[in-house]
N, C-alpha and C positions, 0 to 999 in steps of 0.2 A: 178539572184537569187530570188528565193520569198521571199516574204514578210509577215512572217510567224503573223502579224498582220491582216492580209485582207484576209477575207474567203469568199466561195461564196455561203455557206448554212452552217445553224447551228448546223446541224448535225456535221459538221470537228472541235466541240467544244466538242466535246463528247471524255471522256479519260483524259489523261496525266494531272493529277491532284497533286499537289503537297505534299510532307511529311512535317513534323513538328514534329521536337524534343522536347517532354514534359520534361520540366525539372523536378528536384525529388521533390522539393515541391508540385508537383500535383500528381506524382505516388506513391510515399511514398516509390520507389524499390531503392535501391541503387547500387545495383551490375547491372542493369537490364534498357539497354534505350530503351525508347521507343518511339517508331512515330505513328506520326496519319496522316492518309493519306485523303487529305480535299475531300471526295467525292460530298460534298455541292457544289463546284465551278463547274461542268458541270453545261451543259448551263439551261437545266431544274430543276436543285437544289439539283437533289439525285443521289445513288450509282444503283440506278436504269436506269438511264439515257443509262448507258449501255446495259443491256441487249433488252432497249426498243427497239434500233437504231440496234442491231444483231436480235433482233428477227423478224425487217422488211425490213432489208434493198435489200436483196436480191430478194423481192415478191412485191416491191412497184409500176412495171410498169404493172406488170399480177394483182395485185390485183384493179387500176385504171382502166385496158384498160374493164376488167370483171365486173366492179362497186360493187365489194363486198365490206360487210362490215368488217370493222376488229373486231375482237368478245377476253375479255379480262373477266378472273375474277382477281380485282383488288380494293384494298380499296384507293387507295390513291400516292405513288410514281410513281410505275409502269404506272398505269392508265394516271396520269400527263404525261407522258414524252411520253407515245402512243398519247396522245390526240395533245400535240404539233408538234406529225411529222407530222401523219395524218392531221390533220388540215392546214395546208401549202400543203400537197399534194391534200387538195379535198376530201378525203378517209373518208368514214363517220367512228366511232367506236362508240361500245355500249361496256362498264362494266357492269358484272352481279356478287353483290354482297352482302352481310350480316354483312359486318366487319368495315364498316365507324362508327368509335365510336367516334372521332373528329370533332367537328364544324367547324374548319376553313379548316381541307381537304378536307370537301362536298363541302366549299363554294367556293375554290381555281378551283375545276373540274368542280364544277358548269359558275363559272365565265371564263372558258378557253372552254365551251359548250358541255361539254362531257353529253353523252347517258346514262345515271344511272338508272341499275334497280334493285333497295334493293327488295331483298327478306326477308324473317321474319326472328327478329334477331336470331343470333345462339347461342345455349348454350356455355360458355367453358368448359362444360360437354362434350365431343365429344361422337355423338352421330352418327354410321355410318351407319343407318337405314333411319337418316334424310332423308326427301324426297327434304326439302326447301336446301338443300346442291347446293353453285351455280356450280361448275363443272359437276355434274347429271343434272343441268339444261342448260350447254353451250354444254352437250353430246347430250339432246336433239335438241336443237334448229341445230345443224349440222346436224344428221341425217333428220330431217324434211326438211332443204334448204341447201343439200349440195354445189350449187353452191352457193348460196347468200353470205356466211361468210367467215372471213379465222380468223383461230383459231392462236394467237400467244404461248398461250399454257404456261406461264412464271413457273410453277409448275410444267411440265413435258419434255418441250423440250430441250435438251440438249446444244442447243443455248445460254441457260443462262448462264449455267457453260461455255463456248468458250469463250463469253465474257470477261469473270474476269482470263480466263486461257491466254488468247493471247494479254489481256489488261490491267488489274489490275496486275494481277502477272509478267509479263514481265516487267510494270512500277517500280515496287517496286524494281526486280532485277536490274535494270539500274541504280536505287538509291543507294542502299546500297549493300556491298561485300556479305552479308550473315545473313540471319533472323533464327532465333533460335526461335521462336514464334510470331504464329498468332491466332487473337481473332476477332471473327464474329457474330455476330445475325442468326437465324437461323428460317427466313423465307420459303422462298421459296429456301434456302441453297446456291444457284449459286456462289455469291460471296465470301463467306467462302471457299465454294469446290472448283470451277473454279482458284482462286489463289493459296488455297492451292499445288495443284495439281503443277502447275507451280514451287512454290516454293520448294517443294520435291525435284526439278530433282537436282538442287542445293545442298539441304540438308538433306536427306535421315532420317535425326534425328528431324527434322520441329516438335515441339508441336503446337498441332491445339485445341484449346477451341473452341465449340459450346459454342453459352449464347441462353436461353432459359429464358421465364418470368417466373417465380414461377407459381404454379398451382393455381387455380382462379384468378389469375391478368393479368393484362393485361400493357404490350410494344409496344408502335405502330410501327409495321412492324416486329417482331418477333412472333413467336408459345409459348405456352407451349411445354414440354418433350412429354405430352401427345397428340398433337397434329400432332406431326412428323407425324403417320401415314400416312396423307392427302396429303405427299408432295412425288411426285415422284423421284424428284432429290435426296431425302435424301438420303446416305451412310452412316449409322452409324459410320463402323468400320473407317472411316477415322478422328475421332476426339477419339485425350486422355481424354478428359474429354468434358461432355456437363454440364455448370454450368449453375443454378437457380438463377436468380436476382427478387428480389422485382422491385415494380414499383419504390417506395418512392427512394430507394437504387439507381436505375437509374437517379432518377431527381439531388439528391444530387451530383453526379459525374459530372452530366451533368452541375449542378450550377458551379463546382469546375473548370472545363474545359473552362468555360464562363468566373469566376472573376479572373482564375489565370493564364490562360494561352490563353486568345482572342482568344480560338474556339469555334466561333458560333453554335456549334452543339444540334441535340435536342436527347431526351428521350435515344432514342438506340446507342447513340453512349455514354453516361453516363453508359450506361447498359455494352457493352465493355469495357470500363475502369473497370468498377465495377469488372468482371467476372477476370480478367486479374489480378488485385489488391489480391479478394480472392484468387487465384491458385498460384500465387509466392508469398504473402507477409512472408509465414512462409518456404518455402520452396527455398528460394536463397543462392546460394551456392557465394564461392568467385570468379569464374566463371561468367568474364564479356558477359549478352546475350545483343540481342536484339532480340525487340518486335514489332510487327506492327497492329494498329487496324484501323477500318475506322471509321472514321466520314462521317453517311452515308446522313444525311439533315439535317439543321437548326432546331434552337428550335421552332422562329417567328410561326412557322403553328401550336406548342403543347398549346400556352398560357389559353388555357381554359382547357384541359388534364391536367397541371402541375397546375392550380387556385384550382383544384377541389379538387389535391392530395394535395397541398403545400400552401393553402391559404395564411398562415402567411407568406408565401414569399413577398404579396402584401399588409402586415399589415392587414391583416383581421384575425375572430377568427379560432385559429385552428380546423380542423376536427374531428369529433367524429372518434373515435375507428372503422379501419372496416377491411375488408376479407383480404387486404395485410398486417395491424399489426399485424394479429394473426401466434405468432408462432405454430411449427407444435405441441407443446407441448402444448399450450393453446387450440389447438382444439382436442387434445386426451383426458384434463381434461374438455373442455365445451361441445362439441359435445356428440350428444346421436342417436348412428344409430338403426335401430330395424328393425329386421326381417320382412317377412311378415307374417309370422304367427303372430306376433307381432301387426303388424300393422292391419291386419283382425279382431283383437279380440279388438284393440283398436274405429276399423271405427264400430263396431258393437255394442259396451258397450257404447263407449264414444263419439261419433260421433262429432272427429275433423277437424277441416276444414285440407281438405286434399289441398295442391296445387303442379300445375304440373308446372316446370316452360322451359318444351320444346317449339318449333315453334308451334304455331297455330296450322298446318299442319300435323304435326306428332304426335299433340295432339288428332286432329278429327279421326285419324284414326286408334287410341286405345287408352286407359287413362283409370283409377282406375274409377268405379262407384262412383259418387259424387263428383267427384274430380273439382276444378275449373282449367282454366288456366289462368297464368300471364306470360308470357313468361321471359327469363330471364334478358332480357335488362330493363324491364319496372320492374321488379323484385328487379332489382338490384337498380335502383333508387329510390325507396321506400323506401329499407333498409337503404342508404344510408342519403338519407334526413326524414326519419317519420319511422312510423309505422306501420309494413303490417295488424297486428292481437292487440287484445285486450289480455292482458299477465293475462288474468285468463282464456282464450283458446286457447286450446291446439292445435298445424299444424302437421302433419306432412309433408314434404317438398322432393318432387319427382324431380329427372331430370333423366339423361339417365343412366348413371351408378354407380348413388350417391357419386362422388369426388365433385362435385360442391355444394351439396347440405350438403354435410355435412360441411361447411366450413361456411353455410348460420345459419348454426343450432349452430354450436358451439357458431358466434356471438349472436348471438340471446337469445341463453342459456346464457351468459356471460348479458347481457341486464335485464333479469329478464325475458323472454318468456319462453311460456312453447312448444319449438320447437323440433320437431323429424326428420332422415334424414331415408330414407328409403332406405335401406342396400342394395348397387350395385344398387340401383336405378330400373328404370321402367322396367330392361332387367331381372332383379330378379323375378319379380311376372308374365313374360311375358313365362321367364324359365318355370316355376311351373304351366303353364297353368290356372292361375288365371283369373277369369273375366273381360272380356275387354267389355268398353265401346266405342262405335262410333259413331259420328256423319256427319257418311257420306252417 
């Protein structure tokens, strides 16, 4: 008989992760158990690990004997868990991406010698003209070496979803007789869809919550609602509801998961419980369900992510007021969007600093006459520690289809600035054949 302790590569560690019953003092459901399936414990640390090891496993002797590289757009799990196979096989990999917002995930890929190449940060203004977009830049680099690369593709191959549908979900079935709800992050969608899917054959009646971050905020390793666009895998209609979590609303859960029930998890798996919590707490019937969500990686890799949001976690002062406090109702009363005629008559009378806060890139190659750029990562840190503008001059504040930028403006109006957001953003005045400026 083996000896299901001794393995002879770590890949055979990849999978069968255990459930955990949260008791109600952490879910607050009573009618309603729920588990949390520890996906931290594969051998590379995340729910990612999975689709890393399906989406090479089958390509790993043709992709050596050809000496390609293996080619990833990935900020952070995914990328880990390709760099640890590949790396044991030899196989060089390069990530091409714009979404590493976390210091200890650069420095984790960094220190495991992964190929990183950031391109300019990207708005959460989704902008699908972006040229600096890395998937248009992994389309390119194929077409120019199609022998050199082999594309794992984690955002469009269907390999992700098989993953979580022949691994995840069949795990979960062998555990429990029958799941009544499942709650997922909704990144690159795989393992939300890939289980669910599994789960259905079962229970034809399965409620599936997408969690998605609030719009201007940001969850490490999920989308905005408005960002779904981007991801192939997406299927809308396969989820009852796709819910909104704040960042802050994620860390709290995630603390609550930490000091009440010793799961190590980080940001997104707080964000799951969160999303899980809003959708049945008012709506349980006496109708015993149950629920299943992942815990998809450790906190340990968020500690400067949650410092930034939650300082006073570590006795330091709390943070000022910013784009994840603002309700949607505070920035209908602070926020001030304006036309472009608006804004024409205002660059012409009152000649306010205008800033554009897209890529570099898609800056040079149209932008309002006058306008500066700060892009929006360096944008965003500004507002958040200082001061971008002198509050007896007036901005008004550009991105690509003015959600993000109105969200900049409300804070800012709320501050004592005299900040404007330009109505649909850059695609508005590009509509109306307005003057563009280039610097290419």
């Amino acid at each position: 008989m083996k000896n299901l302790t001794t393995h002879n590569d770590v890949s055979e560690l990849v999978g069968n992760t255990p459930l955990v019953k949260l008791d109600k003092k952490v879910t607050g459901l009573e009618n309603t158990e729920v588990y949390v399936k520890l996906e931290y414990l594969n051998p590379f640390g995340s729910i990612k690990d999975r689709i890393a090891w399906n989406l090479l496993k089958d390509d790993i002797e043709n992709i050596k004997q050809n000496e390609r590289t293996v080619l990833e757009s990935s900020s952070g799990n995914t990328a880990k868990a390709i760099q640890a196979l590949t790396s044991k096989e030899n196989i060089d990999f390069k990530t091409v991406t714009n979404r590493i917002k976390v210091d200890e995930v650069k420095d984790i890929l960094i220190t495991l010698g992964t190929n990183i190449e950031e391109l300019p940060g990207k708005s959460e203004c989704p902008d699908p003209s972006n040229p600096d977009d890395p998937l248009t830049k992994l389309d390119e680099m194929e077409e120019q070496n199609p022998d050199k690369y082999f594309r794992t593709g984690q955002y469009t191959d269907e390999a992700n979803t098989e993953a979580h549908y022949e691994g995840t979900g069949k795990e979960i079935l062998n555990d429990l007789e029958n799941v009544d709800v499942l709650a997922g992050g909704l990144g690159t969608t795989g393992s939300t869809k890939g289980t669910a899917k599994r789960l259905q054959q079962e229970n034809s009646e399965l409620d599936v919550f997408g969690v998605v971050s609030a719009p201007g905020d940001y969850i490490p390793g999920i989308r905005t609602s408005k960002e779904m666009w981007e991801v192939g895998l997406y299927q809308k209609e396969l989820y009852n509801e796709v819910i909104e979590v704040e960042s802050t609303e994620a860390i709290d859960e995630m603390l609550n998961l930490i000091r009440n029930a010793g799961i190590m998890a980080g940001p997104t798996t707080g964000a799951n419980l969160k999303a899980l919590k809003k959708q049945l707490k008012n709506q349980e019937t006496e109708e015993k369900k149950t629920a299943v969500i992942f815990a998809c990686d450790r906190f340990e890799h968020y500690i400067s992510y949650i410092k930034e949001r939650k300082p006073e976690i570590y006795g330091k002062k709390k943070r000022n007021k910013y784009l994840s406090d603002l309700s949607q109702q505070e920035v209908e009363e602070h926020s001030t969007a304006i036309s472009v005629e608006t804004a024409e008559k205002k660059i012409e009378e009152e000649n306010p600093i205008v800033i554009d806060t897209r890529s570099p890139t898609a800056f040079k190659i149209g932008h309002i006459p006058g306008s500066v750029n700060i892009p929006e990562d360096q944008f965003d840190q500004i507002v958040r520690h200082g001061t971008p503008f002198c509050k007896d001059k007036e901005a008004i504040l550009v991105c690509p289809i003015g959600e993000k930028s109105l969200k900049y403006s409300a804070l800012l109006q709320e501050r004592g600035h005299k900040a404007y957001s330009l109505e649909k953003g850059i695609n508005s005045w590009k509509n109306l054949d307005k003057q563009l400026e280039k610097n290419i």
